[in-house]
N, C-alpha and C positions, 0 to 999 in steps of 0.2 A: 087223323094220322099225319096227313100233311101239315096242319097248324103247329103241332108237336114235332115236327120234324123242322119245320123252317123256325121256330120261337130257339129251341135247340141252338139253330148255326146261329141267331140272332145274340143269344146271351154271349153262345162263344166268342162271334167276331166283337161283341161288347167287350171281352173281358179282353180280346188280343188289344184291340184299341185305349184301353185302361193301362196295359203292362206296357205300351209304346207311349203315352202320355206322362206318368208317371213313372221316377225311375225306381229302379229293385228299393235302392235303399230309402226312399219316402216313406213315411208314414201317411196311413191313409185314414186317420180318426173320423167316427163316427158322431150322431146324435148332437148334443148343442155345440159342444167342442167344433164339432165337424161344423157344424153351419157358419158356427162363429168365423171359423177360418174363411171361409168361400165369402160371403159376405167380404171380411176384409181384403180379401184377393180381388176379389169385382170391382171393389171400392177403389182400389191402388187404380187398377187400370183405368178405372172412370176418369178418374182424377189427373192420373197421365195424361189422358186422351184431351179434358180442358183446359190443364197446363200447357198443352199441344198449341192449342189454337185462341188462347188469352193472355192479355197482357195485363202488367202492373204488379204482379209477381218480385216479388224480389229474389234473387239465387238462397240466399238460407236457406227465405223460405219453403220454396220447392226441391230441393236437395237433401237437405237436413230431412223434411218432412213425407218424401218419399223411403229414405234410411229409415224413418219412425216406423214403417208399417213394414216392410218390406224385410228386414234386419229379424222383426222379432216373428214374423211367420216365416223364416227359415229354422229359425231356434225352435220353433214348435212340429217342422215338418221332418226336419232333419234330426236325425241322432246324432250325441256324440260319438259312440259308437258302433258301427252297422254289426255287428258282430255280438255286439248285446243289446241290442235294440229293444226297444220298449214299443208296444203299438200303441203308446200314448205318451205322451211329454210327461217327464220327471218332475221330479222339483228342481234340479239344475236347470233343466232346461226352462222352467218360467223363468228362475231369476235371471237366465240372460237376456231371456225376451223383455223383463221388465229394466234389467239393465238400460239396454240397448234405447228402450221408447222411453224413458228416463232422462239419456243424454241426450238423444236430438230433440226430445220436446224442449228442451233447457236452452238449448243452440237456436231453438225458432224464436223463444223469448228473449234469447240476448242479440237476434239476428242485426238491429240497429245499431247497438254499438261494435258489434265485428266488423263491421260493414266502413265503420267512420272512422274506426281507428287504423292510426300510421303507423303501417308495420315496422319492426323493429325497432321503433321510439316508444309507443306505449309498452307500458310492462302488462306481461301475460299475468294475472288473476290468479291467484288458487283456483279459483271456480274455472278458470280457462283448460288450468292444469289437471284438475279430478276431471272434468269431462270430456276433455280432450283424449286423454288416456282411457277412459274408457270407450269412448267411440272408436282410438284407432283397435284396441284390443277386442270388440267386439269384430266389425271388419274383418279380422284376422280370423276370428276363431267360426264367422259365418262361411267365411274362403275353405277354410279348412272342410268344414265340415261338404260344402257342396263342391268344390273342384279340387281342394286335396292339400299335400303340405307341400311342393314345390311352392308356389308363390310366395307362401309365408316366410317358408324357409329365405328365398332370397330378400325378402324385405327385411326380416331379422338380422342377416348376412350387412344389411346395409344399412339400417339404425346401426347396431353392435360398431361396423366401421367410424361410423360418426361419433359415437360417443366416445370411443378408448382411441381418436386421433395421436394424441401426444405420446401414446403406445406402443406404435406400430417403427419399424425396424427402416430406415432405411429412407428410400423415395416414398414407401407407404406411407408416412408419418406426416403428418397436418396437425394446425393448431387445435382439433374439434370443436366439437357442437355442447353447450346445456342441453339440458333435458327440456329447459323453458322454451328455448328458441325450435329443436327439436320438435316440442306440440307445436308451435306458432306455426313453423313450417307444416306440419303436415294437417293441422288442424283449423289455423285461424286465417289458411291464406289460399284462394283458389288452386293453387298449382297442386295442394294436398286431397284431402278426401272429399272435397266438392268441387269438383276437376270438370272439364268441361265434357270427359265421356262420363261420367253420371248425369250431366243436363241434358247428354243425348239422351239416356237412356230414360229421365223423367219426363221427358218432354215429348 
């Protein structure tokens, strides 16, 4: 009676500790799927943890290469939307994931030459430009999906500024940005999407 009554409060404060770890809106996939993910979840933080405390590291490489794992298990945990939620990733939802591990493994391979080229004197790449755009638009659509469309919205708000400069009415009005320089900036140059709070954050 007593085993069956303390096993009871045990599953419960199980399950209350499960719904305060993960939130409403996660998917919580089972079986290989399942393992798969946790695996890679351990794996991230392992990896964190000796990026923590080793050197010789280059920034690509630990940046770009924490985005590679991290990016595409939110695209598997997260729904696009909570509201139609699947207890299991889509096929949309792979191909962002495979998106996502796509462009930053591509970024860890070209990590040398980003690294060595003079900003604003070398020309950006098609290759600079298709994966650049897809990393910032993955980014976006991970932000979305886990803290919402405020952020997006104002980063959108302020690409859109940049690019339609010669547009705008007034004091508003600046010479604008390309769309080339545009990636360079947010992609090929620390101050963008390997910023120095994602080295906290990998690190």
């Amino acid at each position: 009676m007593l085993n069956a009554l303390f096993g009871a409060a045990a599953r419960a404060d199980a399950r209350a500790l499960a719904d305060d770890v993960f939130p409403s809106a996660q998917r919580r996939p089972g079986g290989v799927l399942g393992a798969g993910i946790t695996v890679a979840a351990v794996g991230l933080f392992c990896v964190t943890m000796w990026w923590a405390f080793s050197f010789g590291w280059s920034t690509i490489d630990q940046r770009a290469g924490h985005l590679m794992i991290a990016l595409p298990l939110i695209f598997l945990l997260y729904p696009a939307f909570s509201k139609r939620a699947s207890p299991m990733p889509t096929v949309v939802d792979w191909l962002w994931a495979g998106a996502a591990f796509a462009a930053y493994l591509t970024t860890i391979f070209a990590q040398d030459r980003i690294e060595t080229r003079i900003p604003y004197f070398h020309d950006v790449t098609t290759q600079d430009l298709i994966v650049g755009l897809i990393c910032v638009v993955t980014v976006f659509e991970a932000t979305r999906r886990t803290v919402g469309m405020a952020i997006v919205w104002i980063n959108v708000v302020f690409i859109t500024y940049a690019l339609t400069g010669p547009y705008w009415p007034g004091v508003f009005r600046h010479q604008g940005t390309s769309v080339d320089s545009l990636v360079e900036s947010i992609y090929l140059l620390r101050g963008g999407i390997f910023n120095f709070i994602l080295g906290l954050m990998e690190t």
